[in-house]
DRENPA-3360 file (N, C-alpha, C; in nm, 2 decimals, always signed):
BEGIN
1 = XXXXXXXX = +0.09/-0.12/+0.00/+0.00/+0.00/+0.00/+0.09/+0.12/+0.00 ~ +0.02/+0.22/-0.12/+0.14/+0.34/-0.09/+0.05/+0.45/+0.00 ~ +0.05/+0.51/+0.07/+0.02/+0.65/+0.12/+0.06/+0.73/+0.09 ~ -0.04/+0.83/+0.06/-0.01/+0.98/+0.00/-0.15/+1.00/-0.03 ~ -0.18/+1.13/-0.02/-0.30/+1.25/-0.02/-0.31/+1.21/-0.19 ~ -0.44/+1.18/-0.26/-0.47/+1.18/-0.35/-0.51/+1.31/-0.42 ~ -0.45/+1.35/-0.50/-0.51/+1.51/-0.55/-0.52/+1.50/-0.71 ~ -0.63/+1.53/-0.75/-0.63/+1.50/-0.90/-0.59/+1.51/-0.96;
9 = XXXXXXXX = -0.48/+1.62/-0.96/-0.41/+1.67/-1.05/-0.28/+1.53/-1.08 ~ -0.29/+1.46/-0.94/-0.14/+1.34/-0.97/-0.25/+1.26/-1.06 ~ -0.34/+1.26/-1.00/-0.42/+1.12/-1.08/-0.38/+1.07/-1.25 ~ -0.36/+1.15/-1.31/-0.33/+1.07/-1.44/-0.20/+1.04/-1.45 ~ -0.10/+1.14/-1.41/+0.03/+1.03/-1.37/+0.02/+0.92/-1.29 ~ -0.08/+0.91/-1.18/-0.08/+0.80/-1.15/-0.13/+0.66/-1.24 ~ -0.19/+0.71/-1.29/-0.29/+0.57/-1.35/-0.18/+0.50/-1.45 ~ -0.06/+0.58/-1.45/+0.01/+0.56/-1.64/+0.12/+0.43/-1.54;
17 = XXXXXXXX = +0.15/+0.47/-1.38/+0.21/+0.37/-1.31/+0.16/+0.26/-1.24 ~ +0.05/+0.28/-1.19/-0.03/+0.15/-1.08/-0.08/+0.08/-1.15 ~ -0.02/-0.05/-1.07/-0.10/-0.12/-1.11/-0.13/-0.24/-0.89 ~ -0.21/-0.32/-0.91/-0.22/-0.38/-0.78/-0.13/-0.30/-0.69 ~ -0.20/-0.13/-0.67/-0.15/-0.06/-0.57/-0.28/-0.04/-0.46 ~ -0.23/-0.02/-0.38/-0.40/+0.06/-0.28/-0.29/+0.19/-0.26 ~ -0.39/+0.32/-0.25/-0.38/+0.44/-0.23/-0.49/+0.50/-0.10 ~ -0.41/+0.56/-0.01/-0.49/+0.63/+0.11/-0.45/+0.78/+0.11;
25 = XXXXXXXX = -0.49/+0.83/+0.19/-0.67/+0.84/+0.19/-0.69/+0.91/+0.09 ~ -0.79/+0.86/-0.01/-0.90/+0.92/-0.12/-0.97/+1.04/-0.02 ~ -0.95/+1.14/-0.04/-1.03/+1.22/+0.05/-1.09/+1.29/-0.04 ~ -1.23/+1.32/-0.03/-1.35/+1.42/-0.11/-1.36/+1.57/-0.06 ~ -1.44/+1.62/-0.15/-1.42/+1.77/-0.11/-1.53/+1.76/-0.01 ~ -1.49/+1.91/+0.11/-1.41/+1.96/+0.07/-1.32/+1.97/+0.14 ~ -1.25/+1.92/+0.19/-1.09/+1.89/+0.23/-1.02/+1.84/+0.10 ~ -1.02/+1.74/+0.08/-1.01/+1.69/-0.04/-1.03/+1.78/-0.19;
33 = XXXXXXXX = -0.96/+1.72/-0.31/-1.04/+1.75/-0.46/-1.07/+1.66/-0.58 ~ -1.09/+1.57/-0.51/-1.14/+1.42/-0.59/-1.29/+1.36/-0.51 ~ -1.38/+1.32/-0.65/-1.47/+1.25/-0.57/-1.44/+1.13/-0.64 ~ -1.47/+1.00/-0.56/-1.45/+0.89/-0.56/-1.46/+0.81/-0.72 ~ -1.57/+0.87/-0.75/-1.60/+0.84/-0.89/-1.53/+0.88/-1.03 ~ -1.46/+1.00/-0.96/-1.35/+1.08/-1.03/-1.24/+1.00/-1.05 ~ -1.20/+0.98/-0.93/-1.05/+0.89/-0.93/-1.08/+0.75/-0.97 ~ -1.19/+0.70/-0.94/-1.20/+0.54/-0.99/-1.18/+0.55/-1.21;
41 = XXXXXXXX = -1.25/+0.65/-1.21/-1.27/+0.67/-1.38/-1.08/+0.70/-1.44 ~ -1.01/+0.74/-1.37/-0.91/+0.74/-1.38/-0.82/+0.65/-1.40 ~ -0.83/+0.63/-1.23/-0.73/+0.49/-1.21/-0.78/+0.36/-1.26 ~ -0.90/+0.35/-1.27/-0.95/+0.18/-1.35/-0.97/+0.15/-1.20 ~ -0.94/+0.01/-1.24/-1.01/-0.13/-1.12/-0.84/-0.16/-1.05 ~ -0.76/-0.14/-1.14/-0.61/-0.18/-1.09/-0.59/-0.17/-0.98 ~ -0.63/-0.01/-0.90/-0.58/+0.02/-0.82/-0.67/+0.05/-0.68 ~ -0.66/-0.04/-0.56/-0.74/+0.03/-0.47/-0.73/+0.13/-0.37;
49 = XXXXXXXX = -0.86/+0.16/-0.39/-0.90/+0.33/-0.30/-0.92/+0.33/-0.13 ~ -0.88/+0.37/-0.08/-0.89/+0.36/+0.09/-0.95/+0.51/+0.10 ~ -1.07/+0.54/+0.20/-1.11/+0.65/+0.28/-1.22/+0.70/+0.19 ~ -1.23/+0.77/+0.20/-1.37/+0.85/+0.13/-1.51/+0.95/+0.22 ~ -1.43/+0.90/+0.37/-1.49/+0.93/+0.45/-1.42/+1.06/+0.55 ~ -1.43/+1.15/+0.51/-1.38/+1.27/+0.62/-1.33/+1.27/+0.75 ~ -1.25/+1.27/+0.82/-1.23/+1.22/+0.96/-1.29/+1.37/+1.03 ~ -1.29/+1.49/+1.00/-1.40/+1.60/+1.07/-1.49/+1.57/+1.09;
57 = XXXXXXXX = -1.58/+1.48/+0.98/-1.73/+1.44/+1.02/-1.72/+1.43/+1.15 ~ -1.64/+1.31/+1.19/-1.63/+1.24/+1.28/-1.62/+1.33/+1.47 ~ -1.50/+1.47/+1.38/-1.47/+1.56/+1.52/-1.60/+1.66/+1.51 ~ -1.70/+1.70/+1.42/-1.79/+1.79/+1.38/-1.89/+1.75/+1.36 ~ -1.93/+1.65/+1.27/-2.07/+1.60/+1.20/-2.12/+1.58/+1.31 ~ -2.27/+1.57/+1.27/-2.39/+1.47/+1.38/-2.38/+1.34/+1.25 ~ -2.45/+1.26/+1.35/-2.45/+1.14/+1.29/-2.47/+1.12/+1.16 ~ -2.61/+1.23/+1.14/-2.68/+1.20/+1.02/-2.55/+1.23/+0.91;
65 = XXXXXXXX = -2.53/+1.33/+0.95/-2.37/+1.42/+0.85/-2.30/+1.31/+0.78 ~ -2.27/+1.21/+0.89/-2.16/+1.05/+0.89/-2.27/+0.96/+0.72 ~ -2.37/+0.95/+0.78/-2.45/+0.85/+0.77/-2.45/+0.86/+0.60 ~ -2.56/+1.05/+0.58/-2.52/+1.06/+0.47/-2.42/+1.06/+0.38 ~ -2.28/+1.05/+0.42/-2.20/+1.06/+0.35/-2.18/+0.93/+0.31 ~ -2.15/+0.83/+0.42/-2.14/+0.69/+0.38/-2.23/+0.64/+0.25 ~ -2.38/+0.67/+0.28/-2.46/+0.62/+0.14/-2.40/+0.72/+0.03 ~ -2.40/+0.79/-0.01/-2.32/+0.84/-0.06/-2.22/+0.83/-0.17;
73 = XXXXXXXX = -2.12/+0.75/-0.11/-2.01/+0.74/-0.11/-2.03/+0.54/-0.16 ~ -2.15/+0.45/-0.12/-2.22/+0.35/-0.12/-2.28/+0.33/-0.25 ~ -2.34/+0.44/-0.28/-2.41/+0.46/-0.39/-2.36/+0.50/-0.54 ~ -2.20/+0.55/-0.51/-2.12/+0.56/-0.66/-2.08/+0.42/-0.72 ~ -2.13/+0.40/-0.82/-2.05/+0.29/-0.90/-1.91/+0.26/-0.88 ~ -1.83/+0.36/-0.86/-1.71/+0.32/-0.87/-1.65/+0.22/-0.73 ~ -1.76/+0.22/-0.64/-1.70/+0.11/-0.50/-1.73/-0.05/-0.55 ~ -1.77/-0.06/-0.68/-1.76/-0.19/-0.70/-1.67/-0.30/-0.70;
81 = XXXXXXXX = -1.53/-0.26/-0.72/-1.44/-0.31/-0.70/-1.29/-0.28/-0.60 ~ -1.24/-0.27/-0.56/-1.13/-0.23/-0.55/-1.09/-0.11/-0.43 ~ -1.25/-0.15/-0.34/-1.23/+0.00/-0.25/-1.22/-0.03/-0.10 ~ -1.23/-0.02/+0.00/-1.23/+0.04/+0.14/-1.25/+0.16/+0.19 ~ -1.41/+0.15/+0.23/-1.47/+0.26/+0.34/-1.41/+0.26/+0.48 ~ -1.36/+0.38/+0.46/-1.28/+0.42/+0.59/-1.30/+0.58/+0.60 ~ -1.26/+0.63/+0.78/-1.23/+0.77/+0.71/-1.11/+0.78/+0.70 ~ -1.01/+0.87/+0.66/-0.91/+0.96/+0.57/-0.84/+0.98/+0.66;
89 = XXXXXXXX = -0.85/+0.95/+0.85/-0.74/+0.96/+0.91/-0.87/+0.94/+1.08 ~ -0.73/+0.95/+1.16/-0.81/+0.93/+1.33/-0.83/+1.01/+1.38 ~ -0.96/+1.04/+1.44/-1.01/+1.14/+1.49/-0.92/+1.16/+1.57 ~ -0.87/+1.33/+1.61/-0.75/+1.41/+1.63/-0.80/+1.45/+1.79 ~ -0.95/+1.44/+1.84/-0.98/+1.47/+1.97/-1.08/+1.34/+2.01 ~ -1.00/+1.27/+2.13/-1.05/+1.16/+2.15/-1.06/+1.17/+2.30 ~ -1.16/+1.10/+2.34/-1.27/+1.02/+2.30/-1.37/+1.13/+2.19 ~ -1.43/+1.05/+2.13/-1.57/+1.12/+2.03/-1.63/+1.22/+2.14;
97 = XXXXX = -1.71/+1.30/+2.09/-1.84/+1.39/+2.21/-1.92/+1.26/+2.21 ~ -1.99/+1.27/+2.30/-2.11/+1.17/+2.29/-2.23/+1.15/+2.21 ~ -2.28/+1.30/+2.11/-2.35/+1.26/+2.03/-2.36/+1.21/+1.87 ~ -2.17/+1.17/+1.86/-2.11/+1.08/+1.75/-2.13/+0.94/+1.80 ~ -2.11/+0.89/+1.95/-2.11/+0.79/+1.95/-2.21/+0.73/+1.95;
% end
């Protein structure tokens, strides 16, 4: 697995090298500047995608914030193959507030 912030702009140099890589964290806007569907169209099936999921939600969002993003993120074609739902990194204030958990 390589690590490194996915930014679209690497994406087509990437795609011209990977092959059976995984890449972390896929992050979406707007932290991020790739939606999942973006970079899957890019990179093909070769390569798999880790995160997709904001780790703020997690210090910020209400649940629903989480929830909808997951389906979301569930609902693009591109998680058909080659992906892992995760968030993008570990919540930075821990324990959660209580009305994440």
């Amino acid at each position: 697995m390589y690590e490194s912030f996915l930014h679209a702009s690497k994406l087509p140099r990437i795609a011209l090298f990977t092959s059976d890589l995984a890449w972390r964290p896929l992050e979406p806007p707007p932290d991020g500047d790739v939606e999942l569907h973006e970079a899957r169209k890019i990179l093909r099936t070769e390569t798999v995608l880790i995160g997709n999921i904001e780790e703020r939600l997690f210090e910020i969002g209400r649940k629903t914030d989480i929830e909808k993003q997951v389906k979301k993120t569930i609902s693009q074609d591109a998680i058909t193959v080659g992906f892992i739902l995760c968030p993008t990194a570990m919540p930075i204030s821990t324990p959660l507030r209580k009305r994440i958990q």
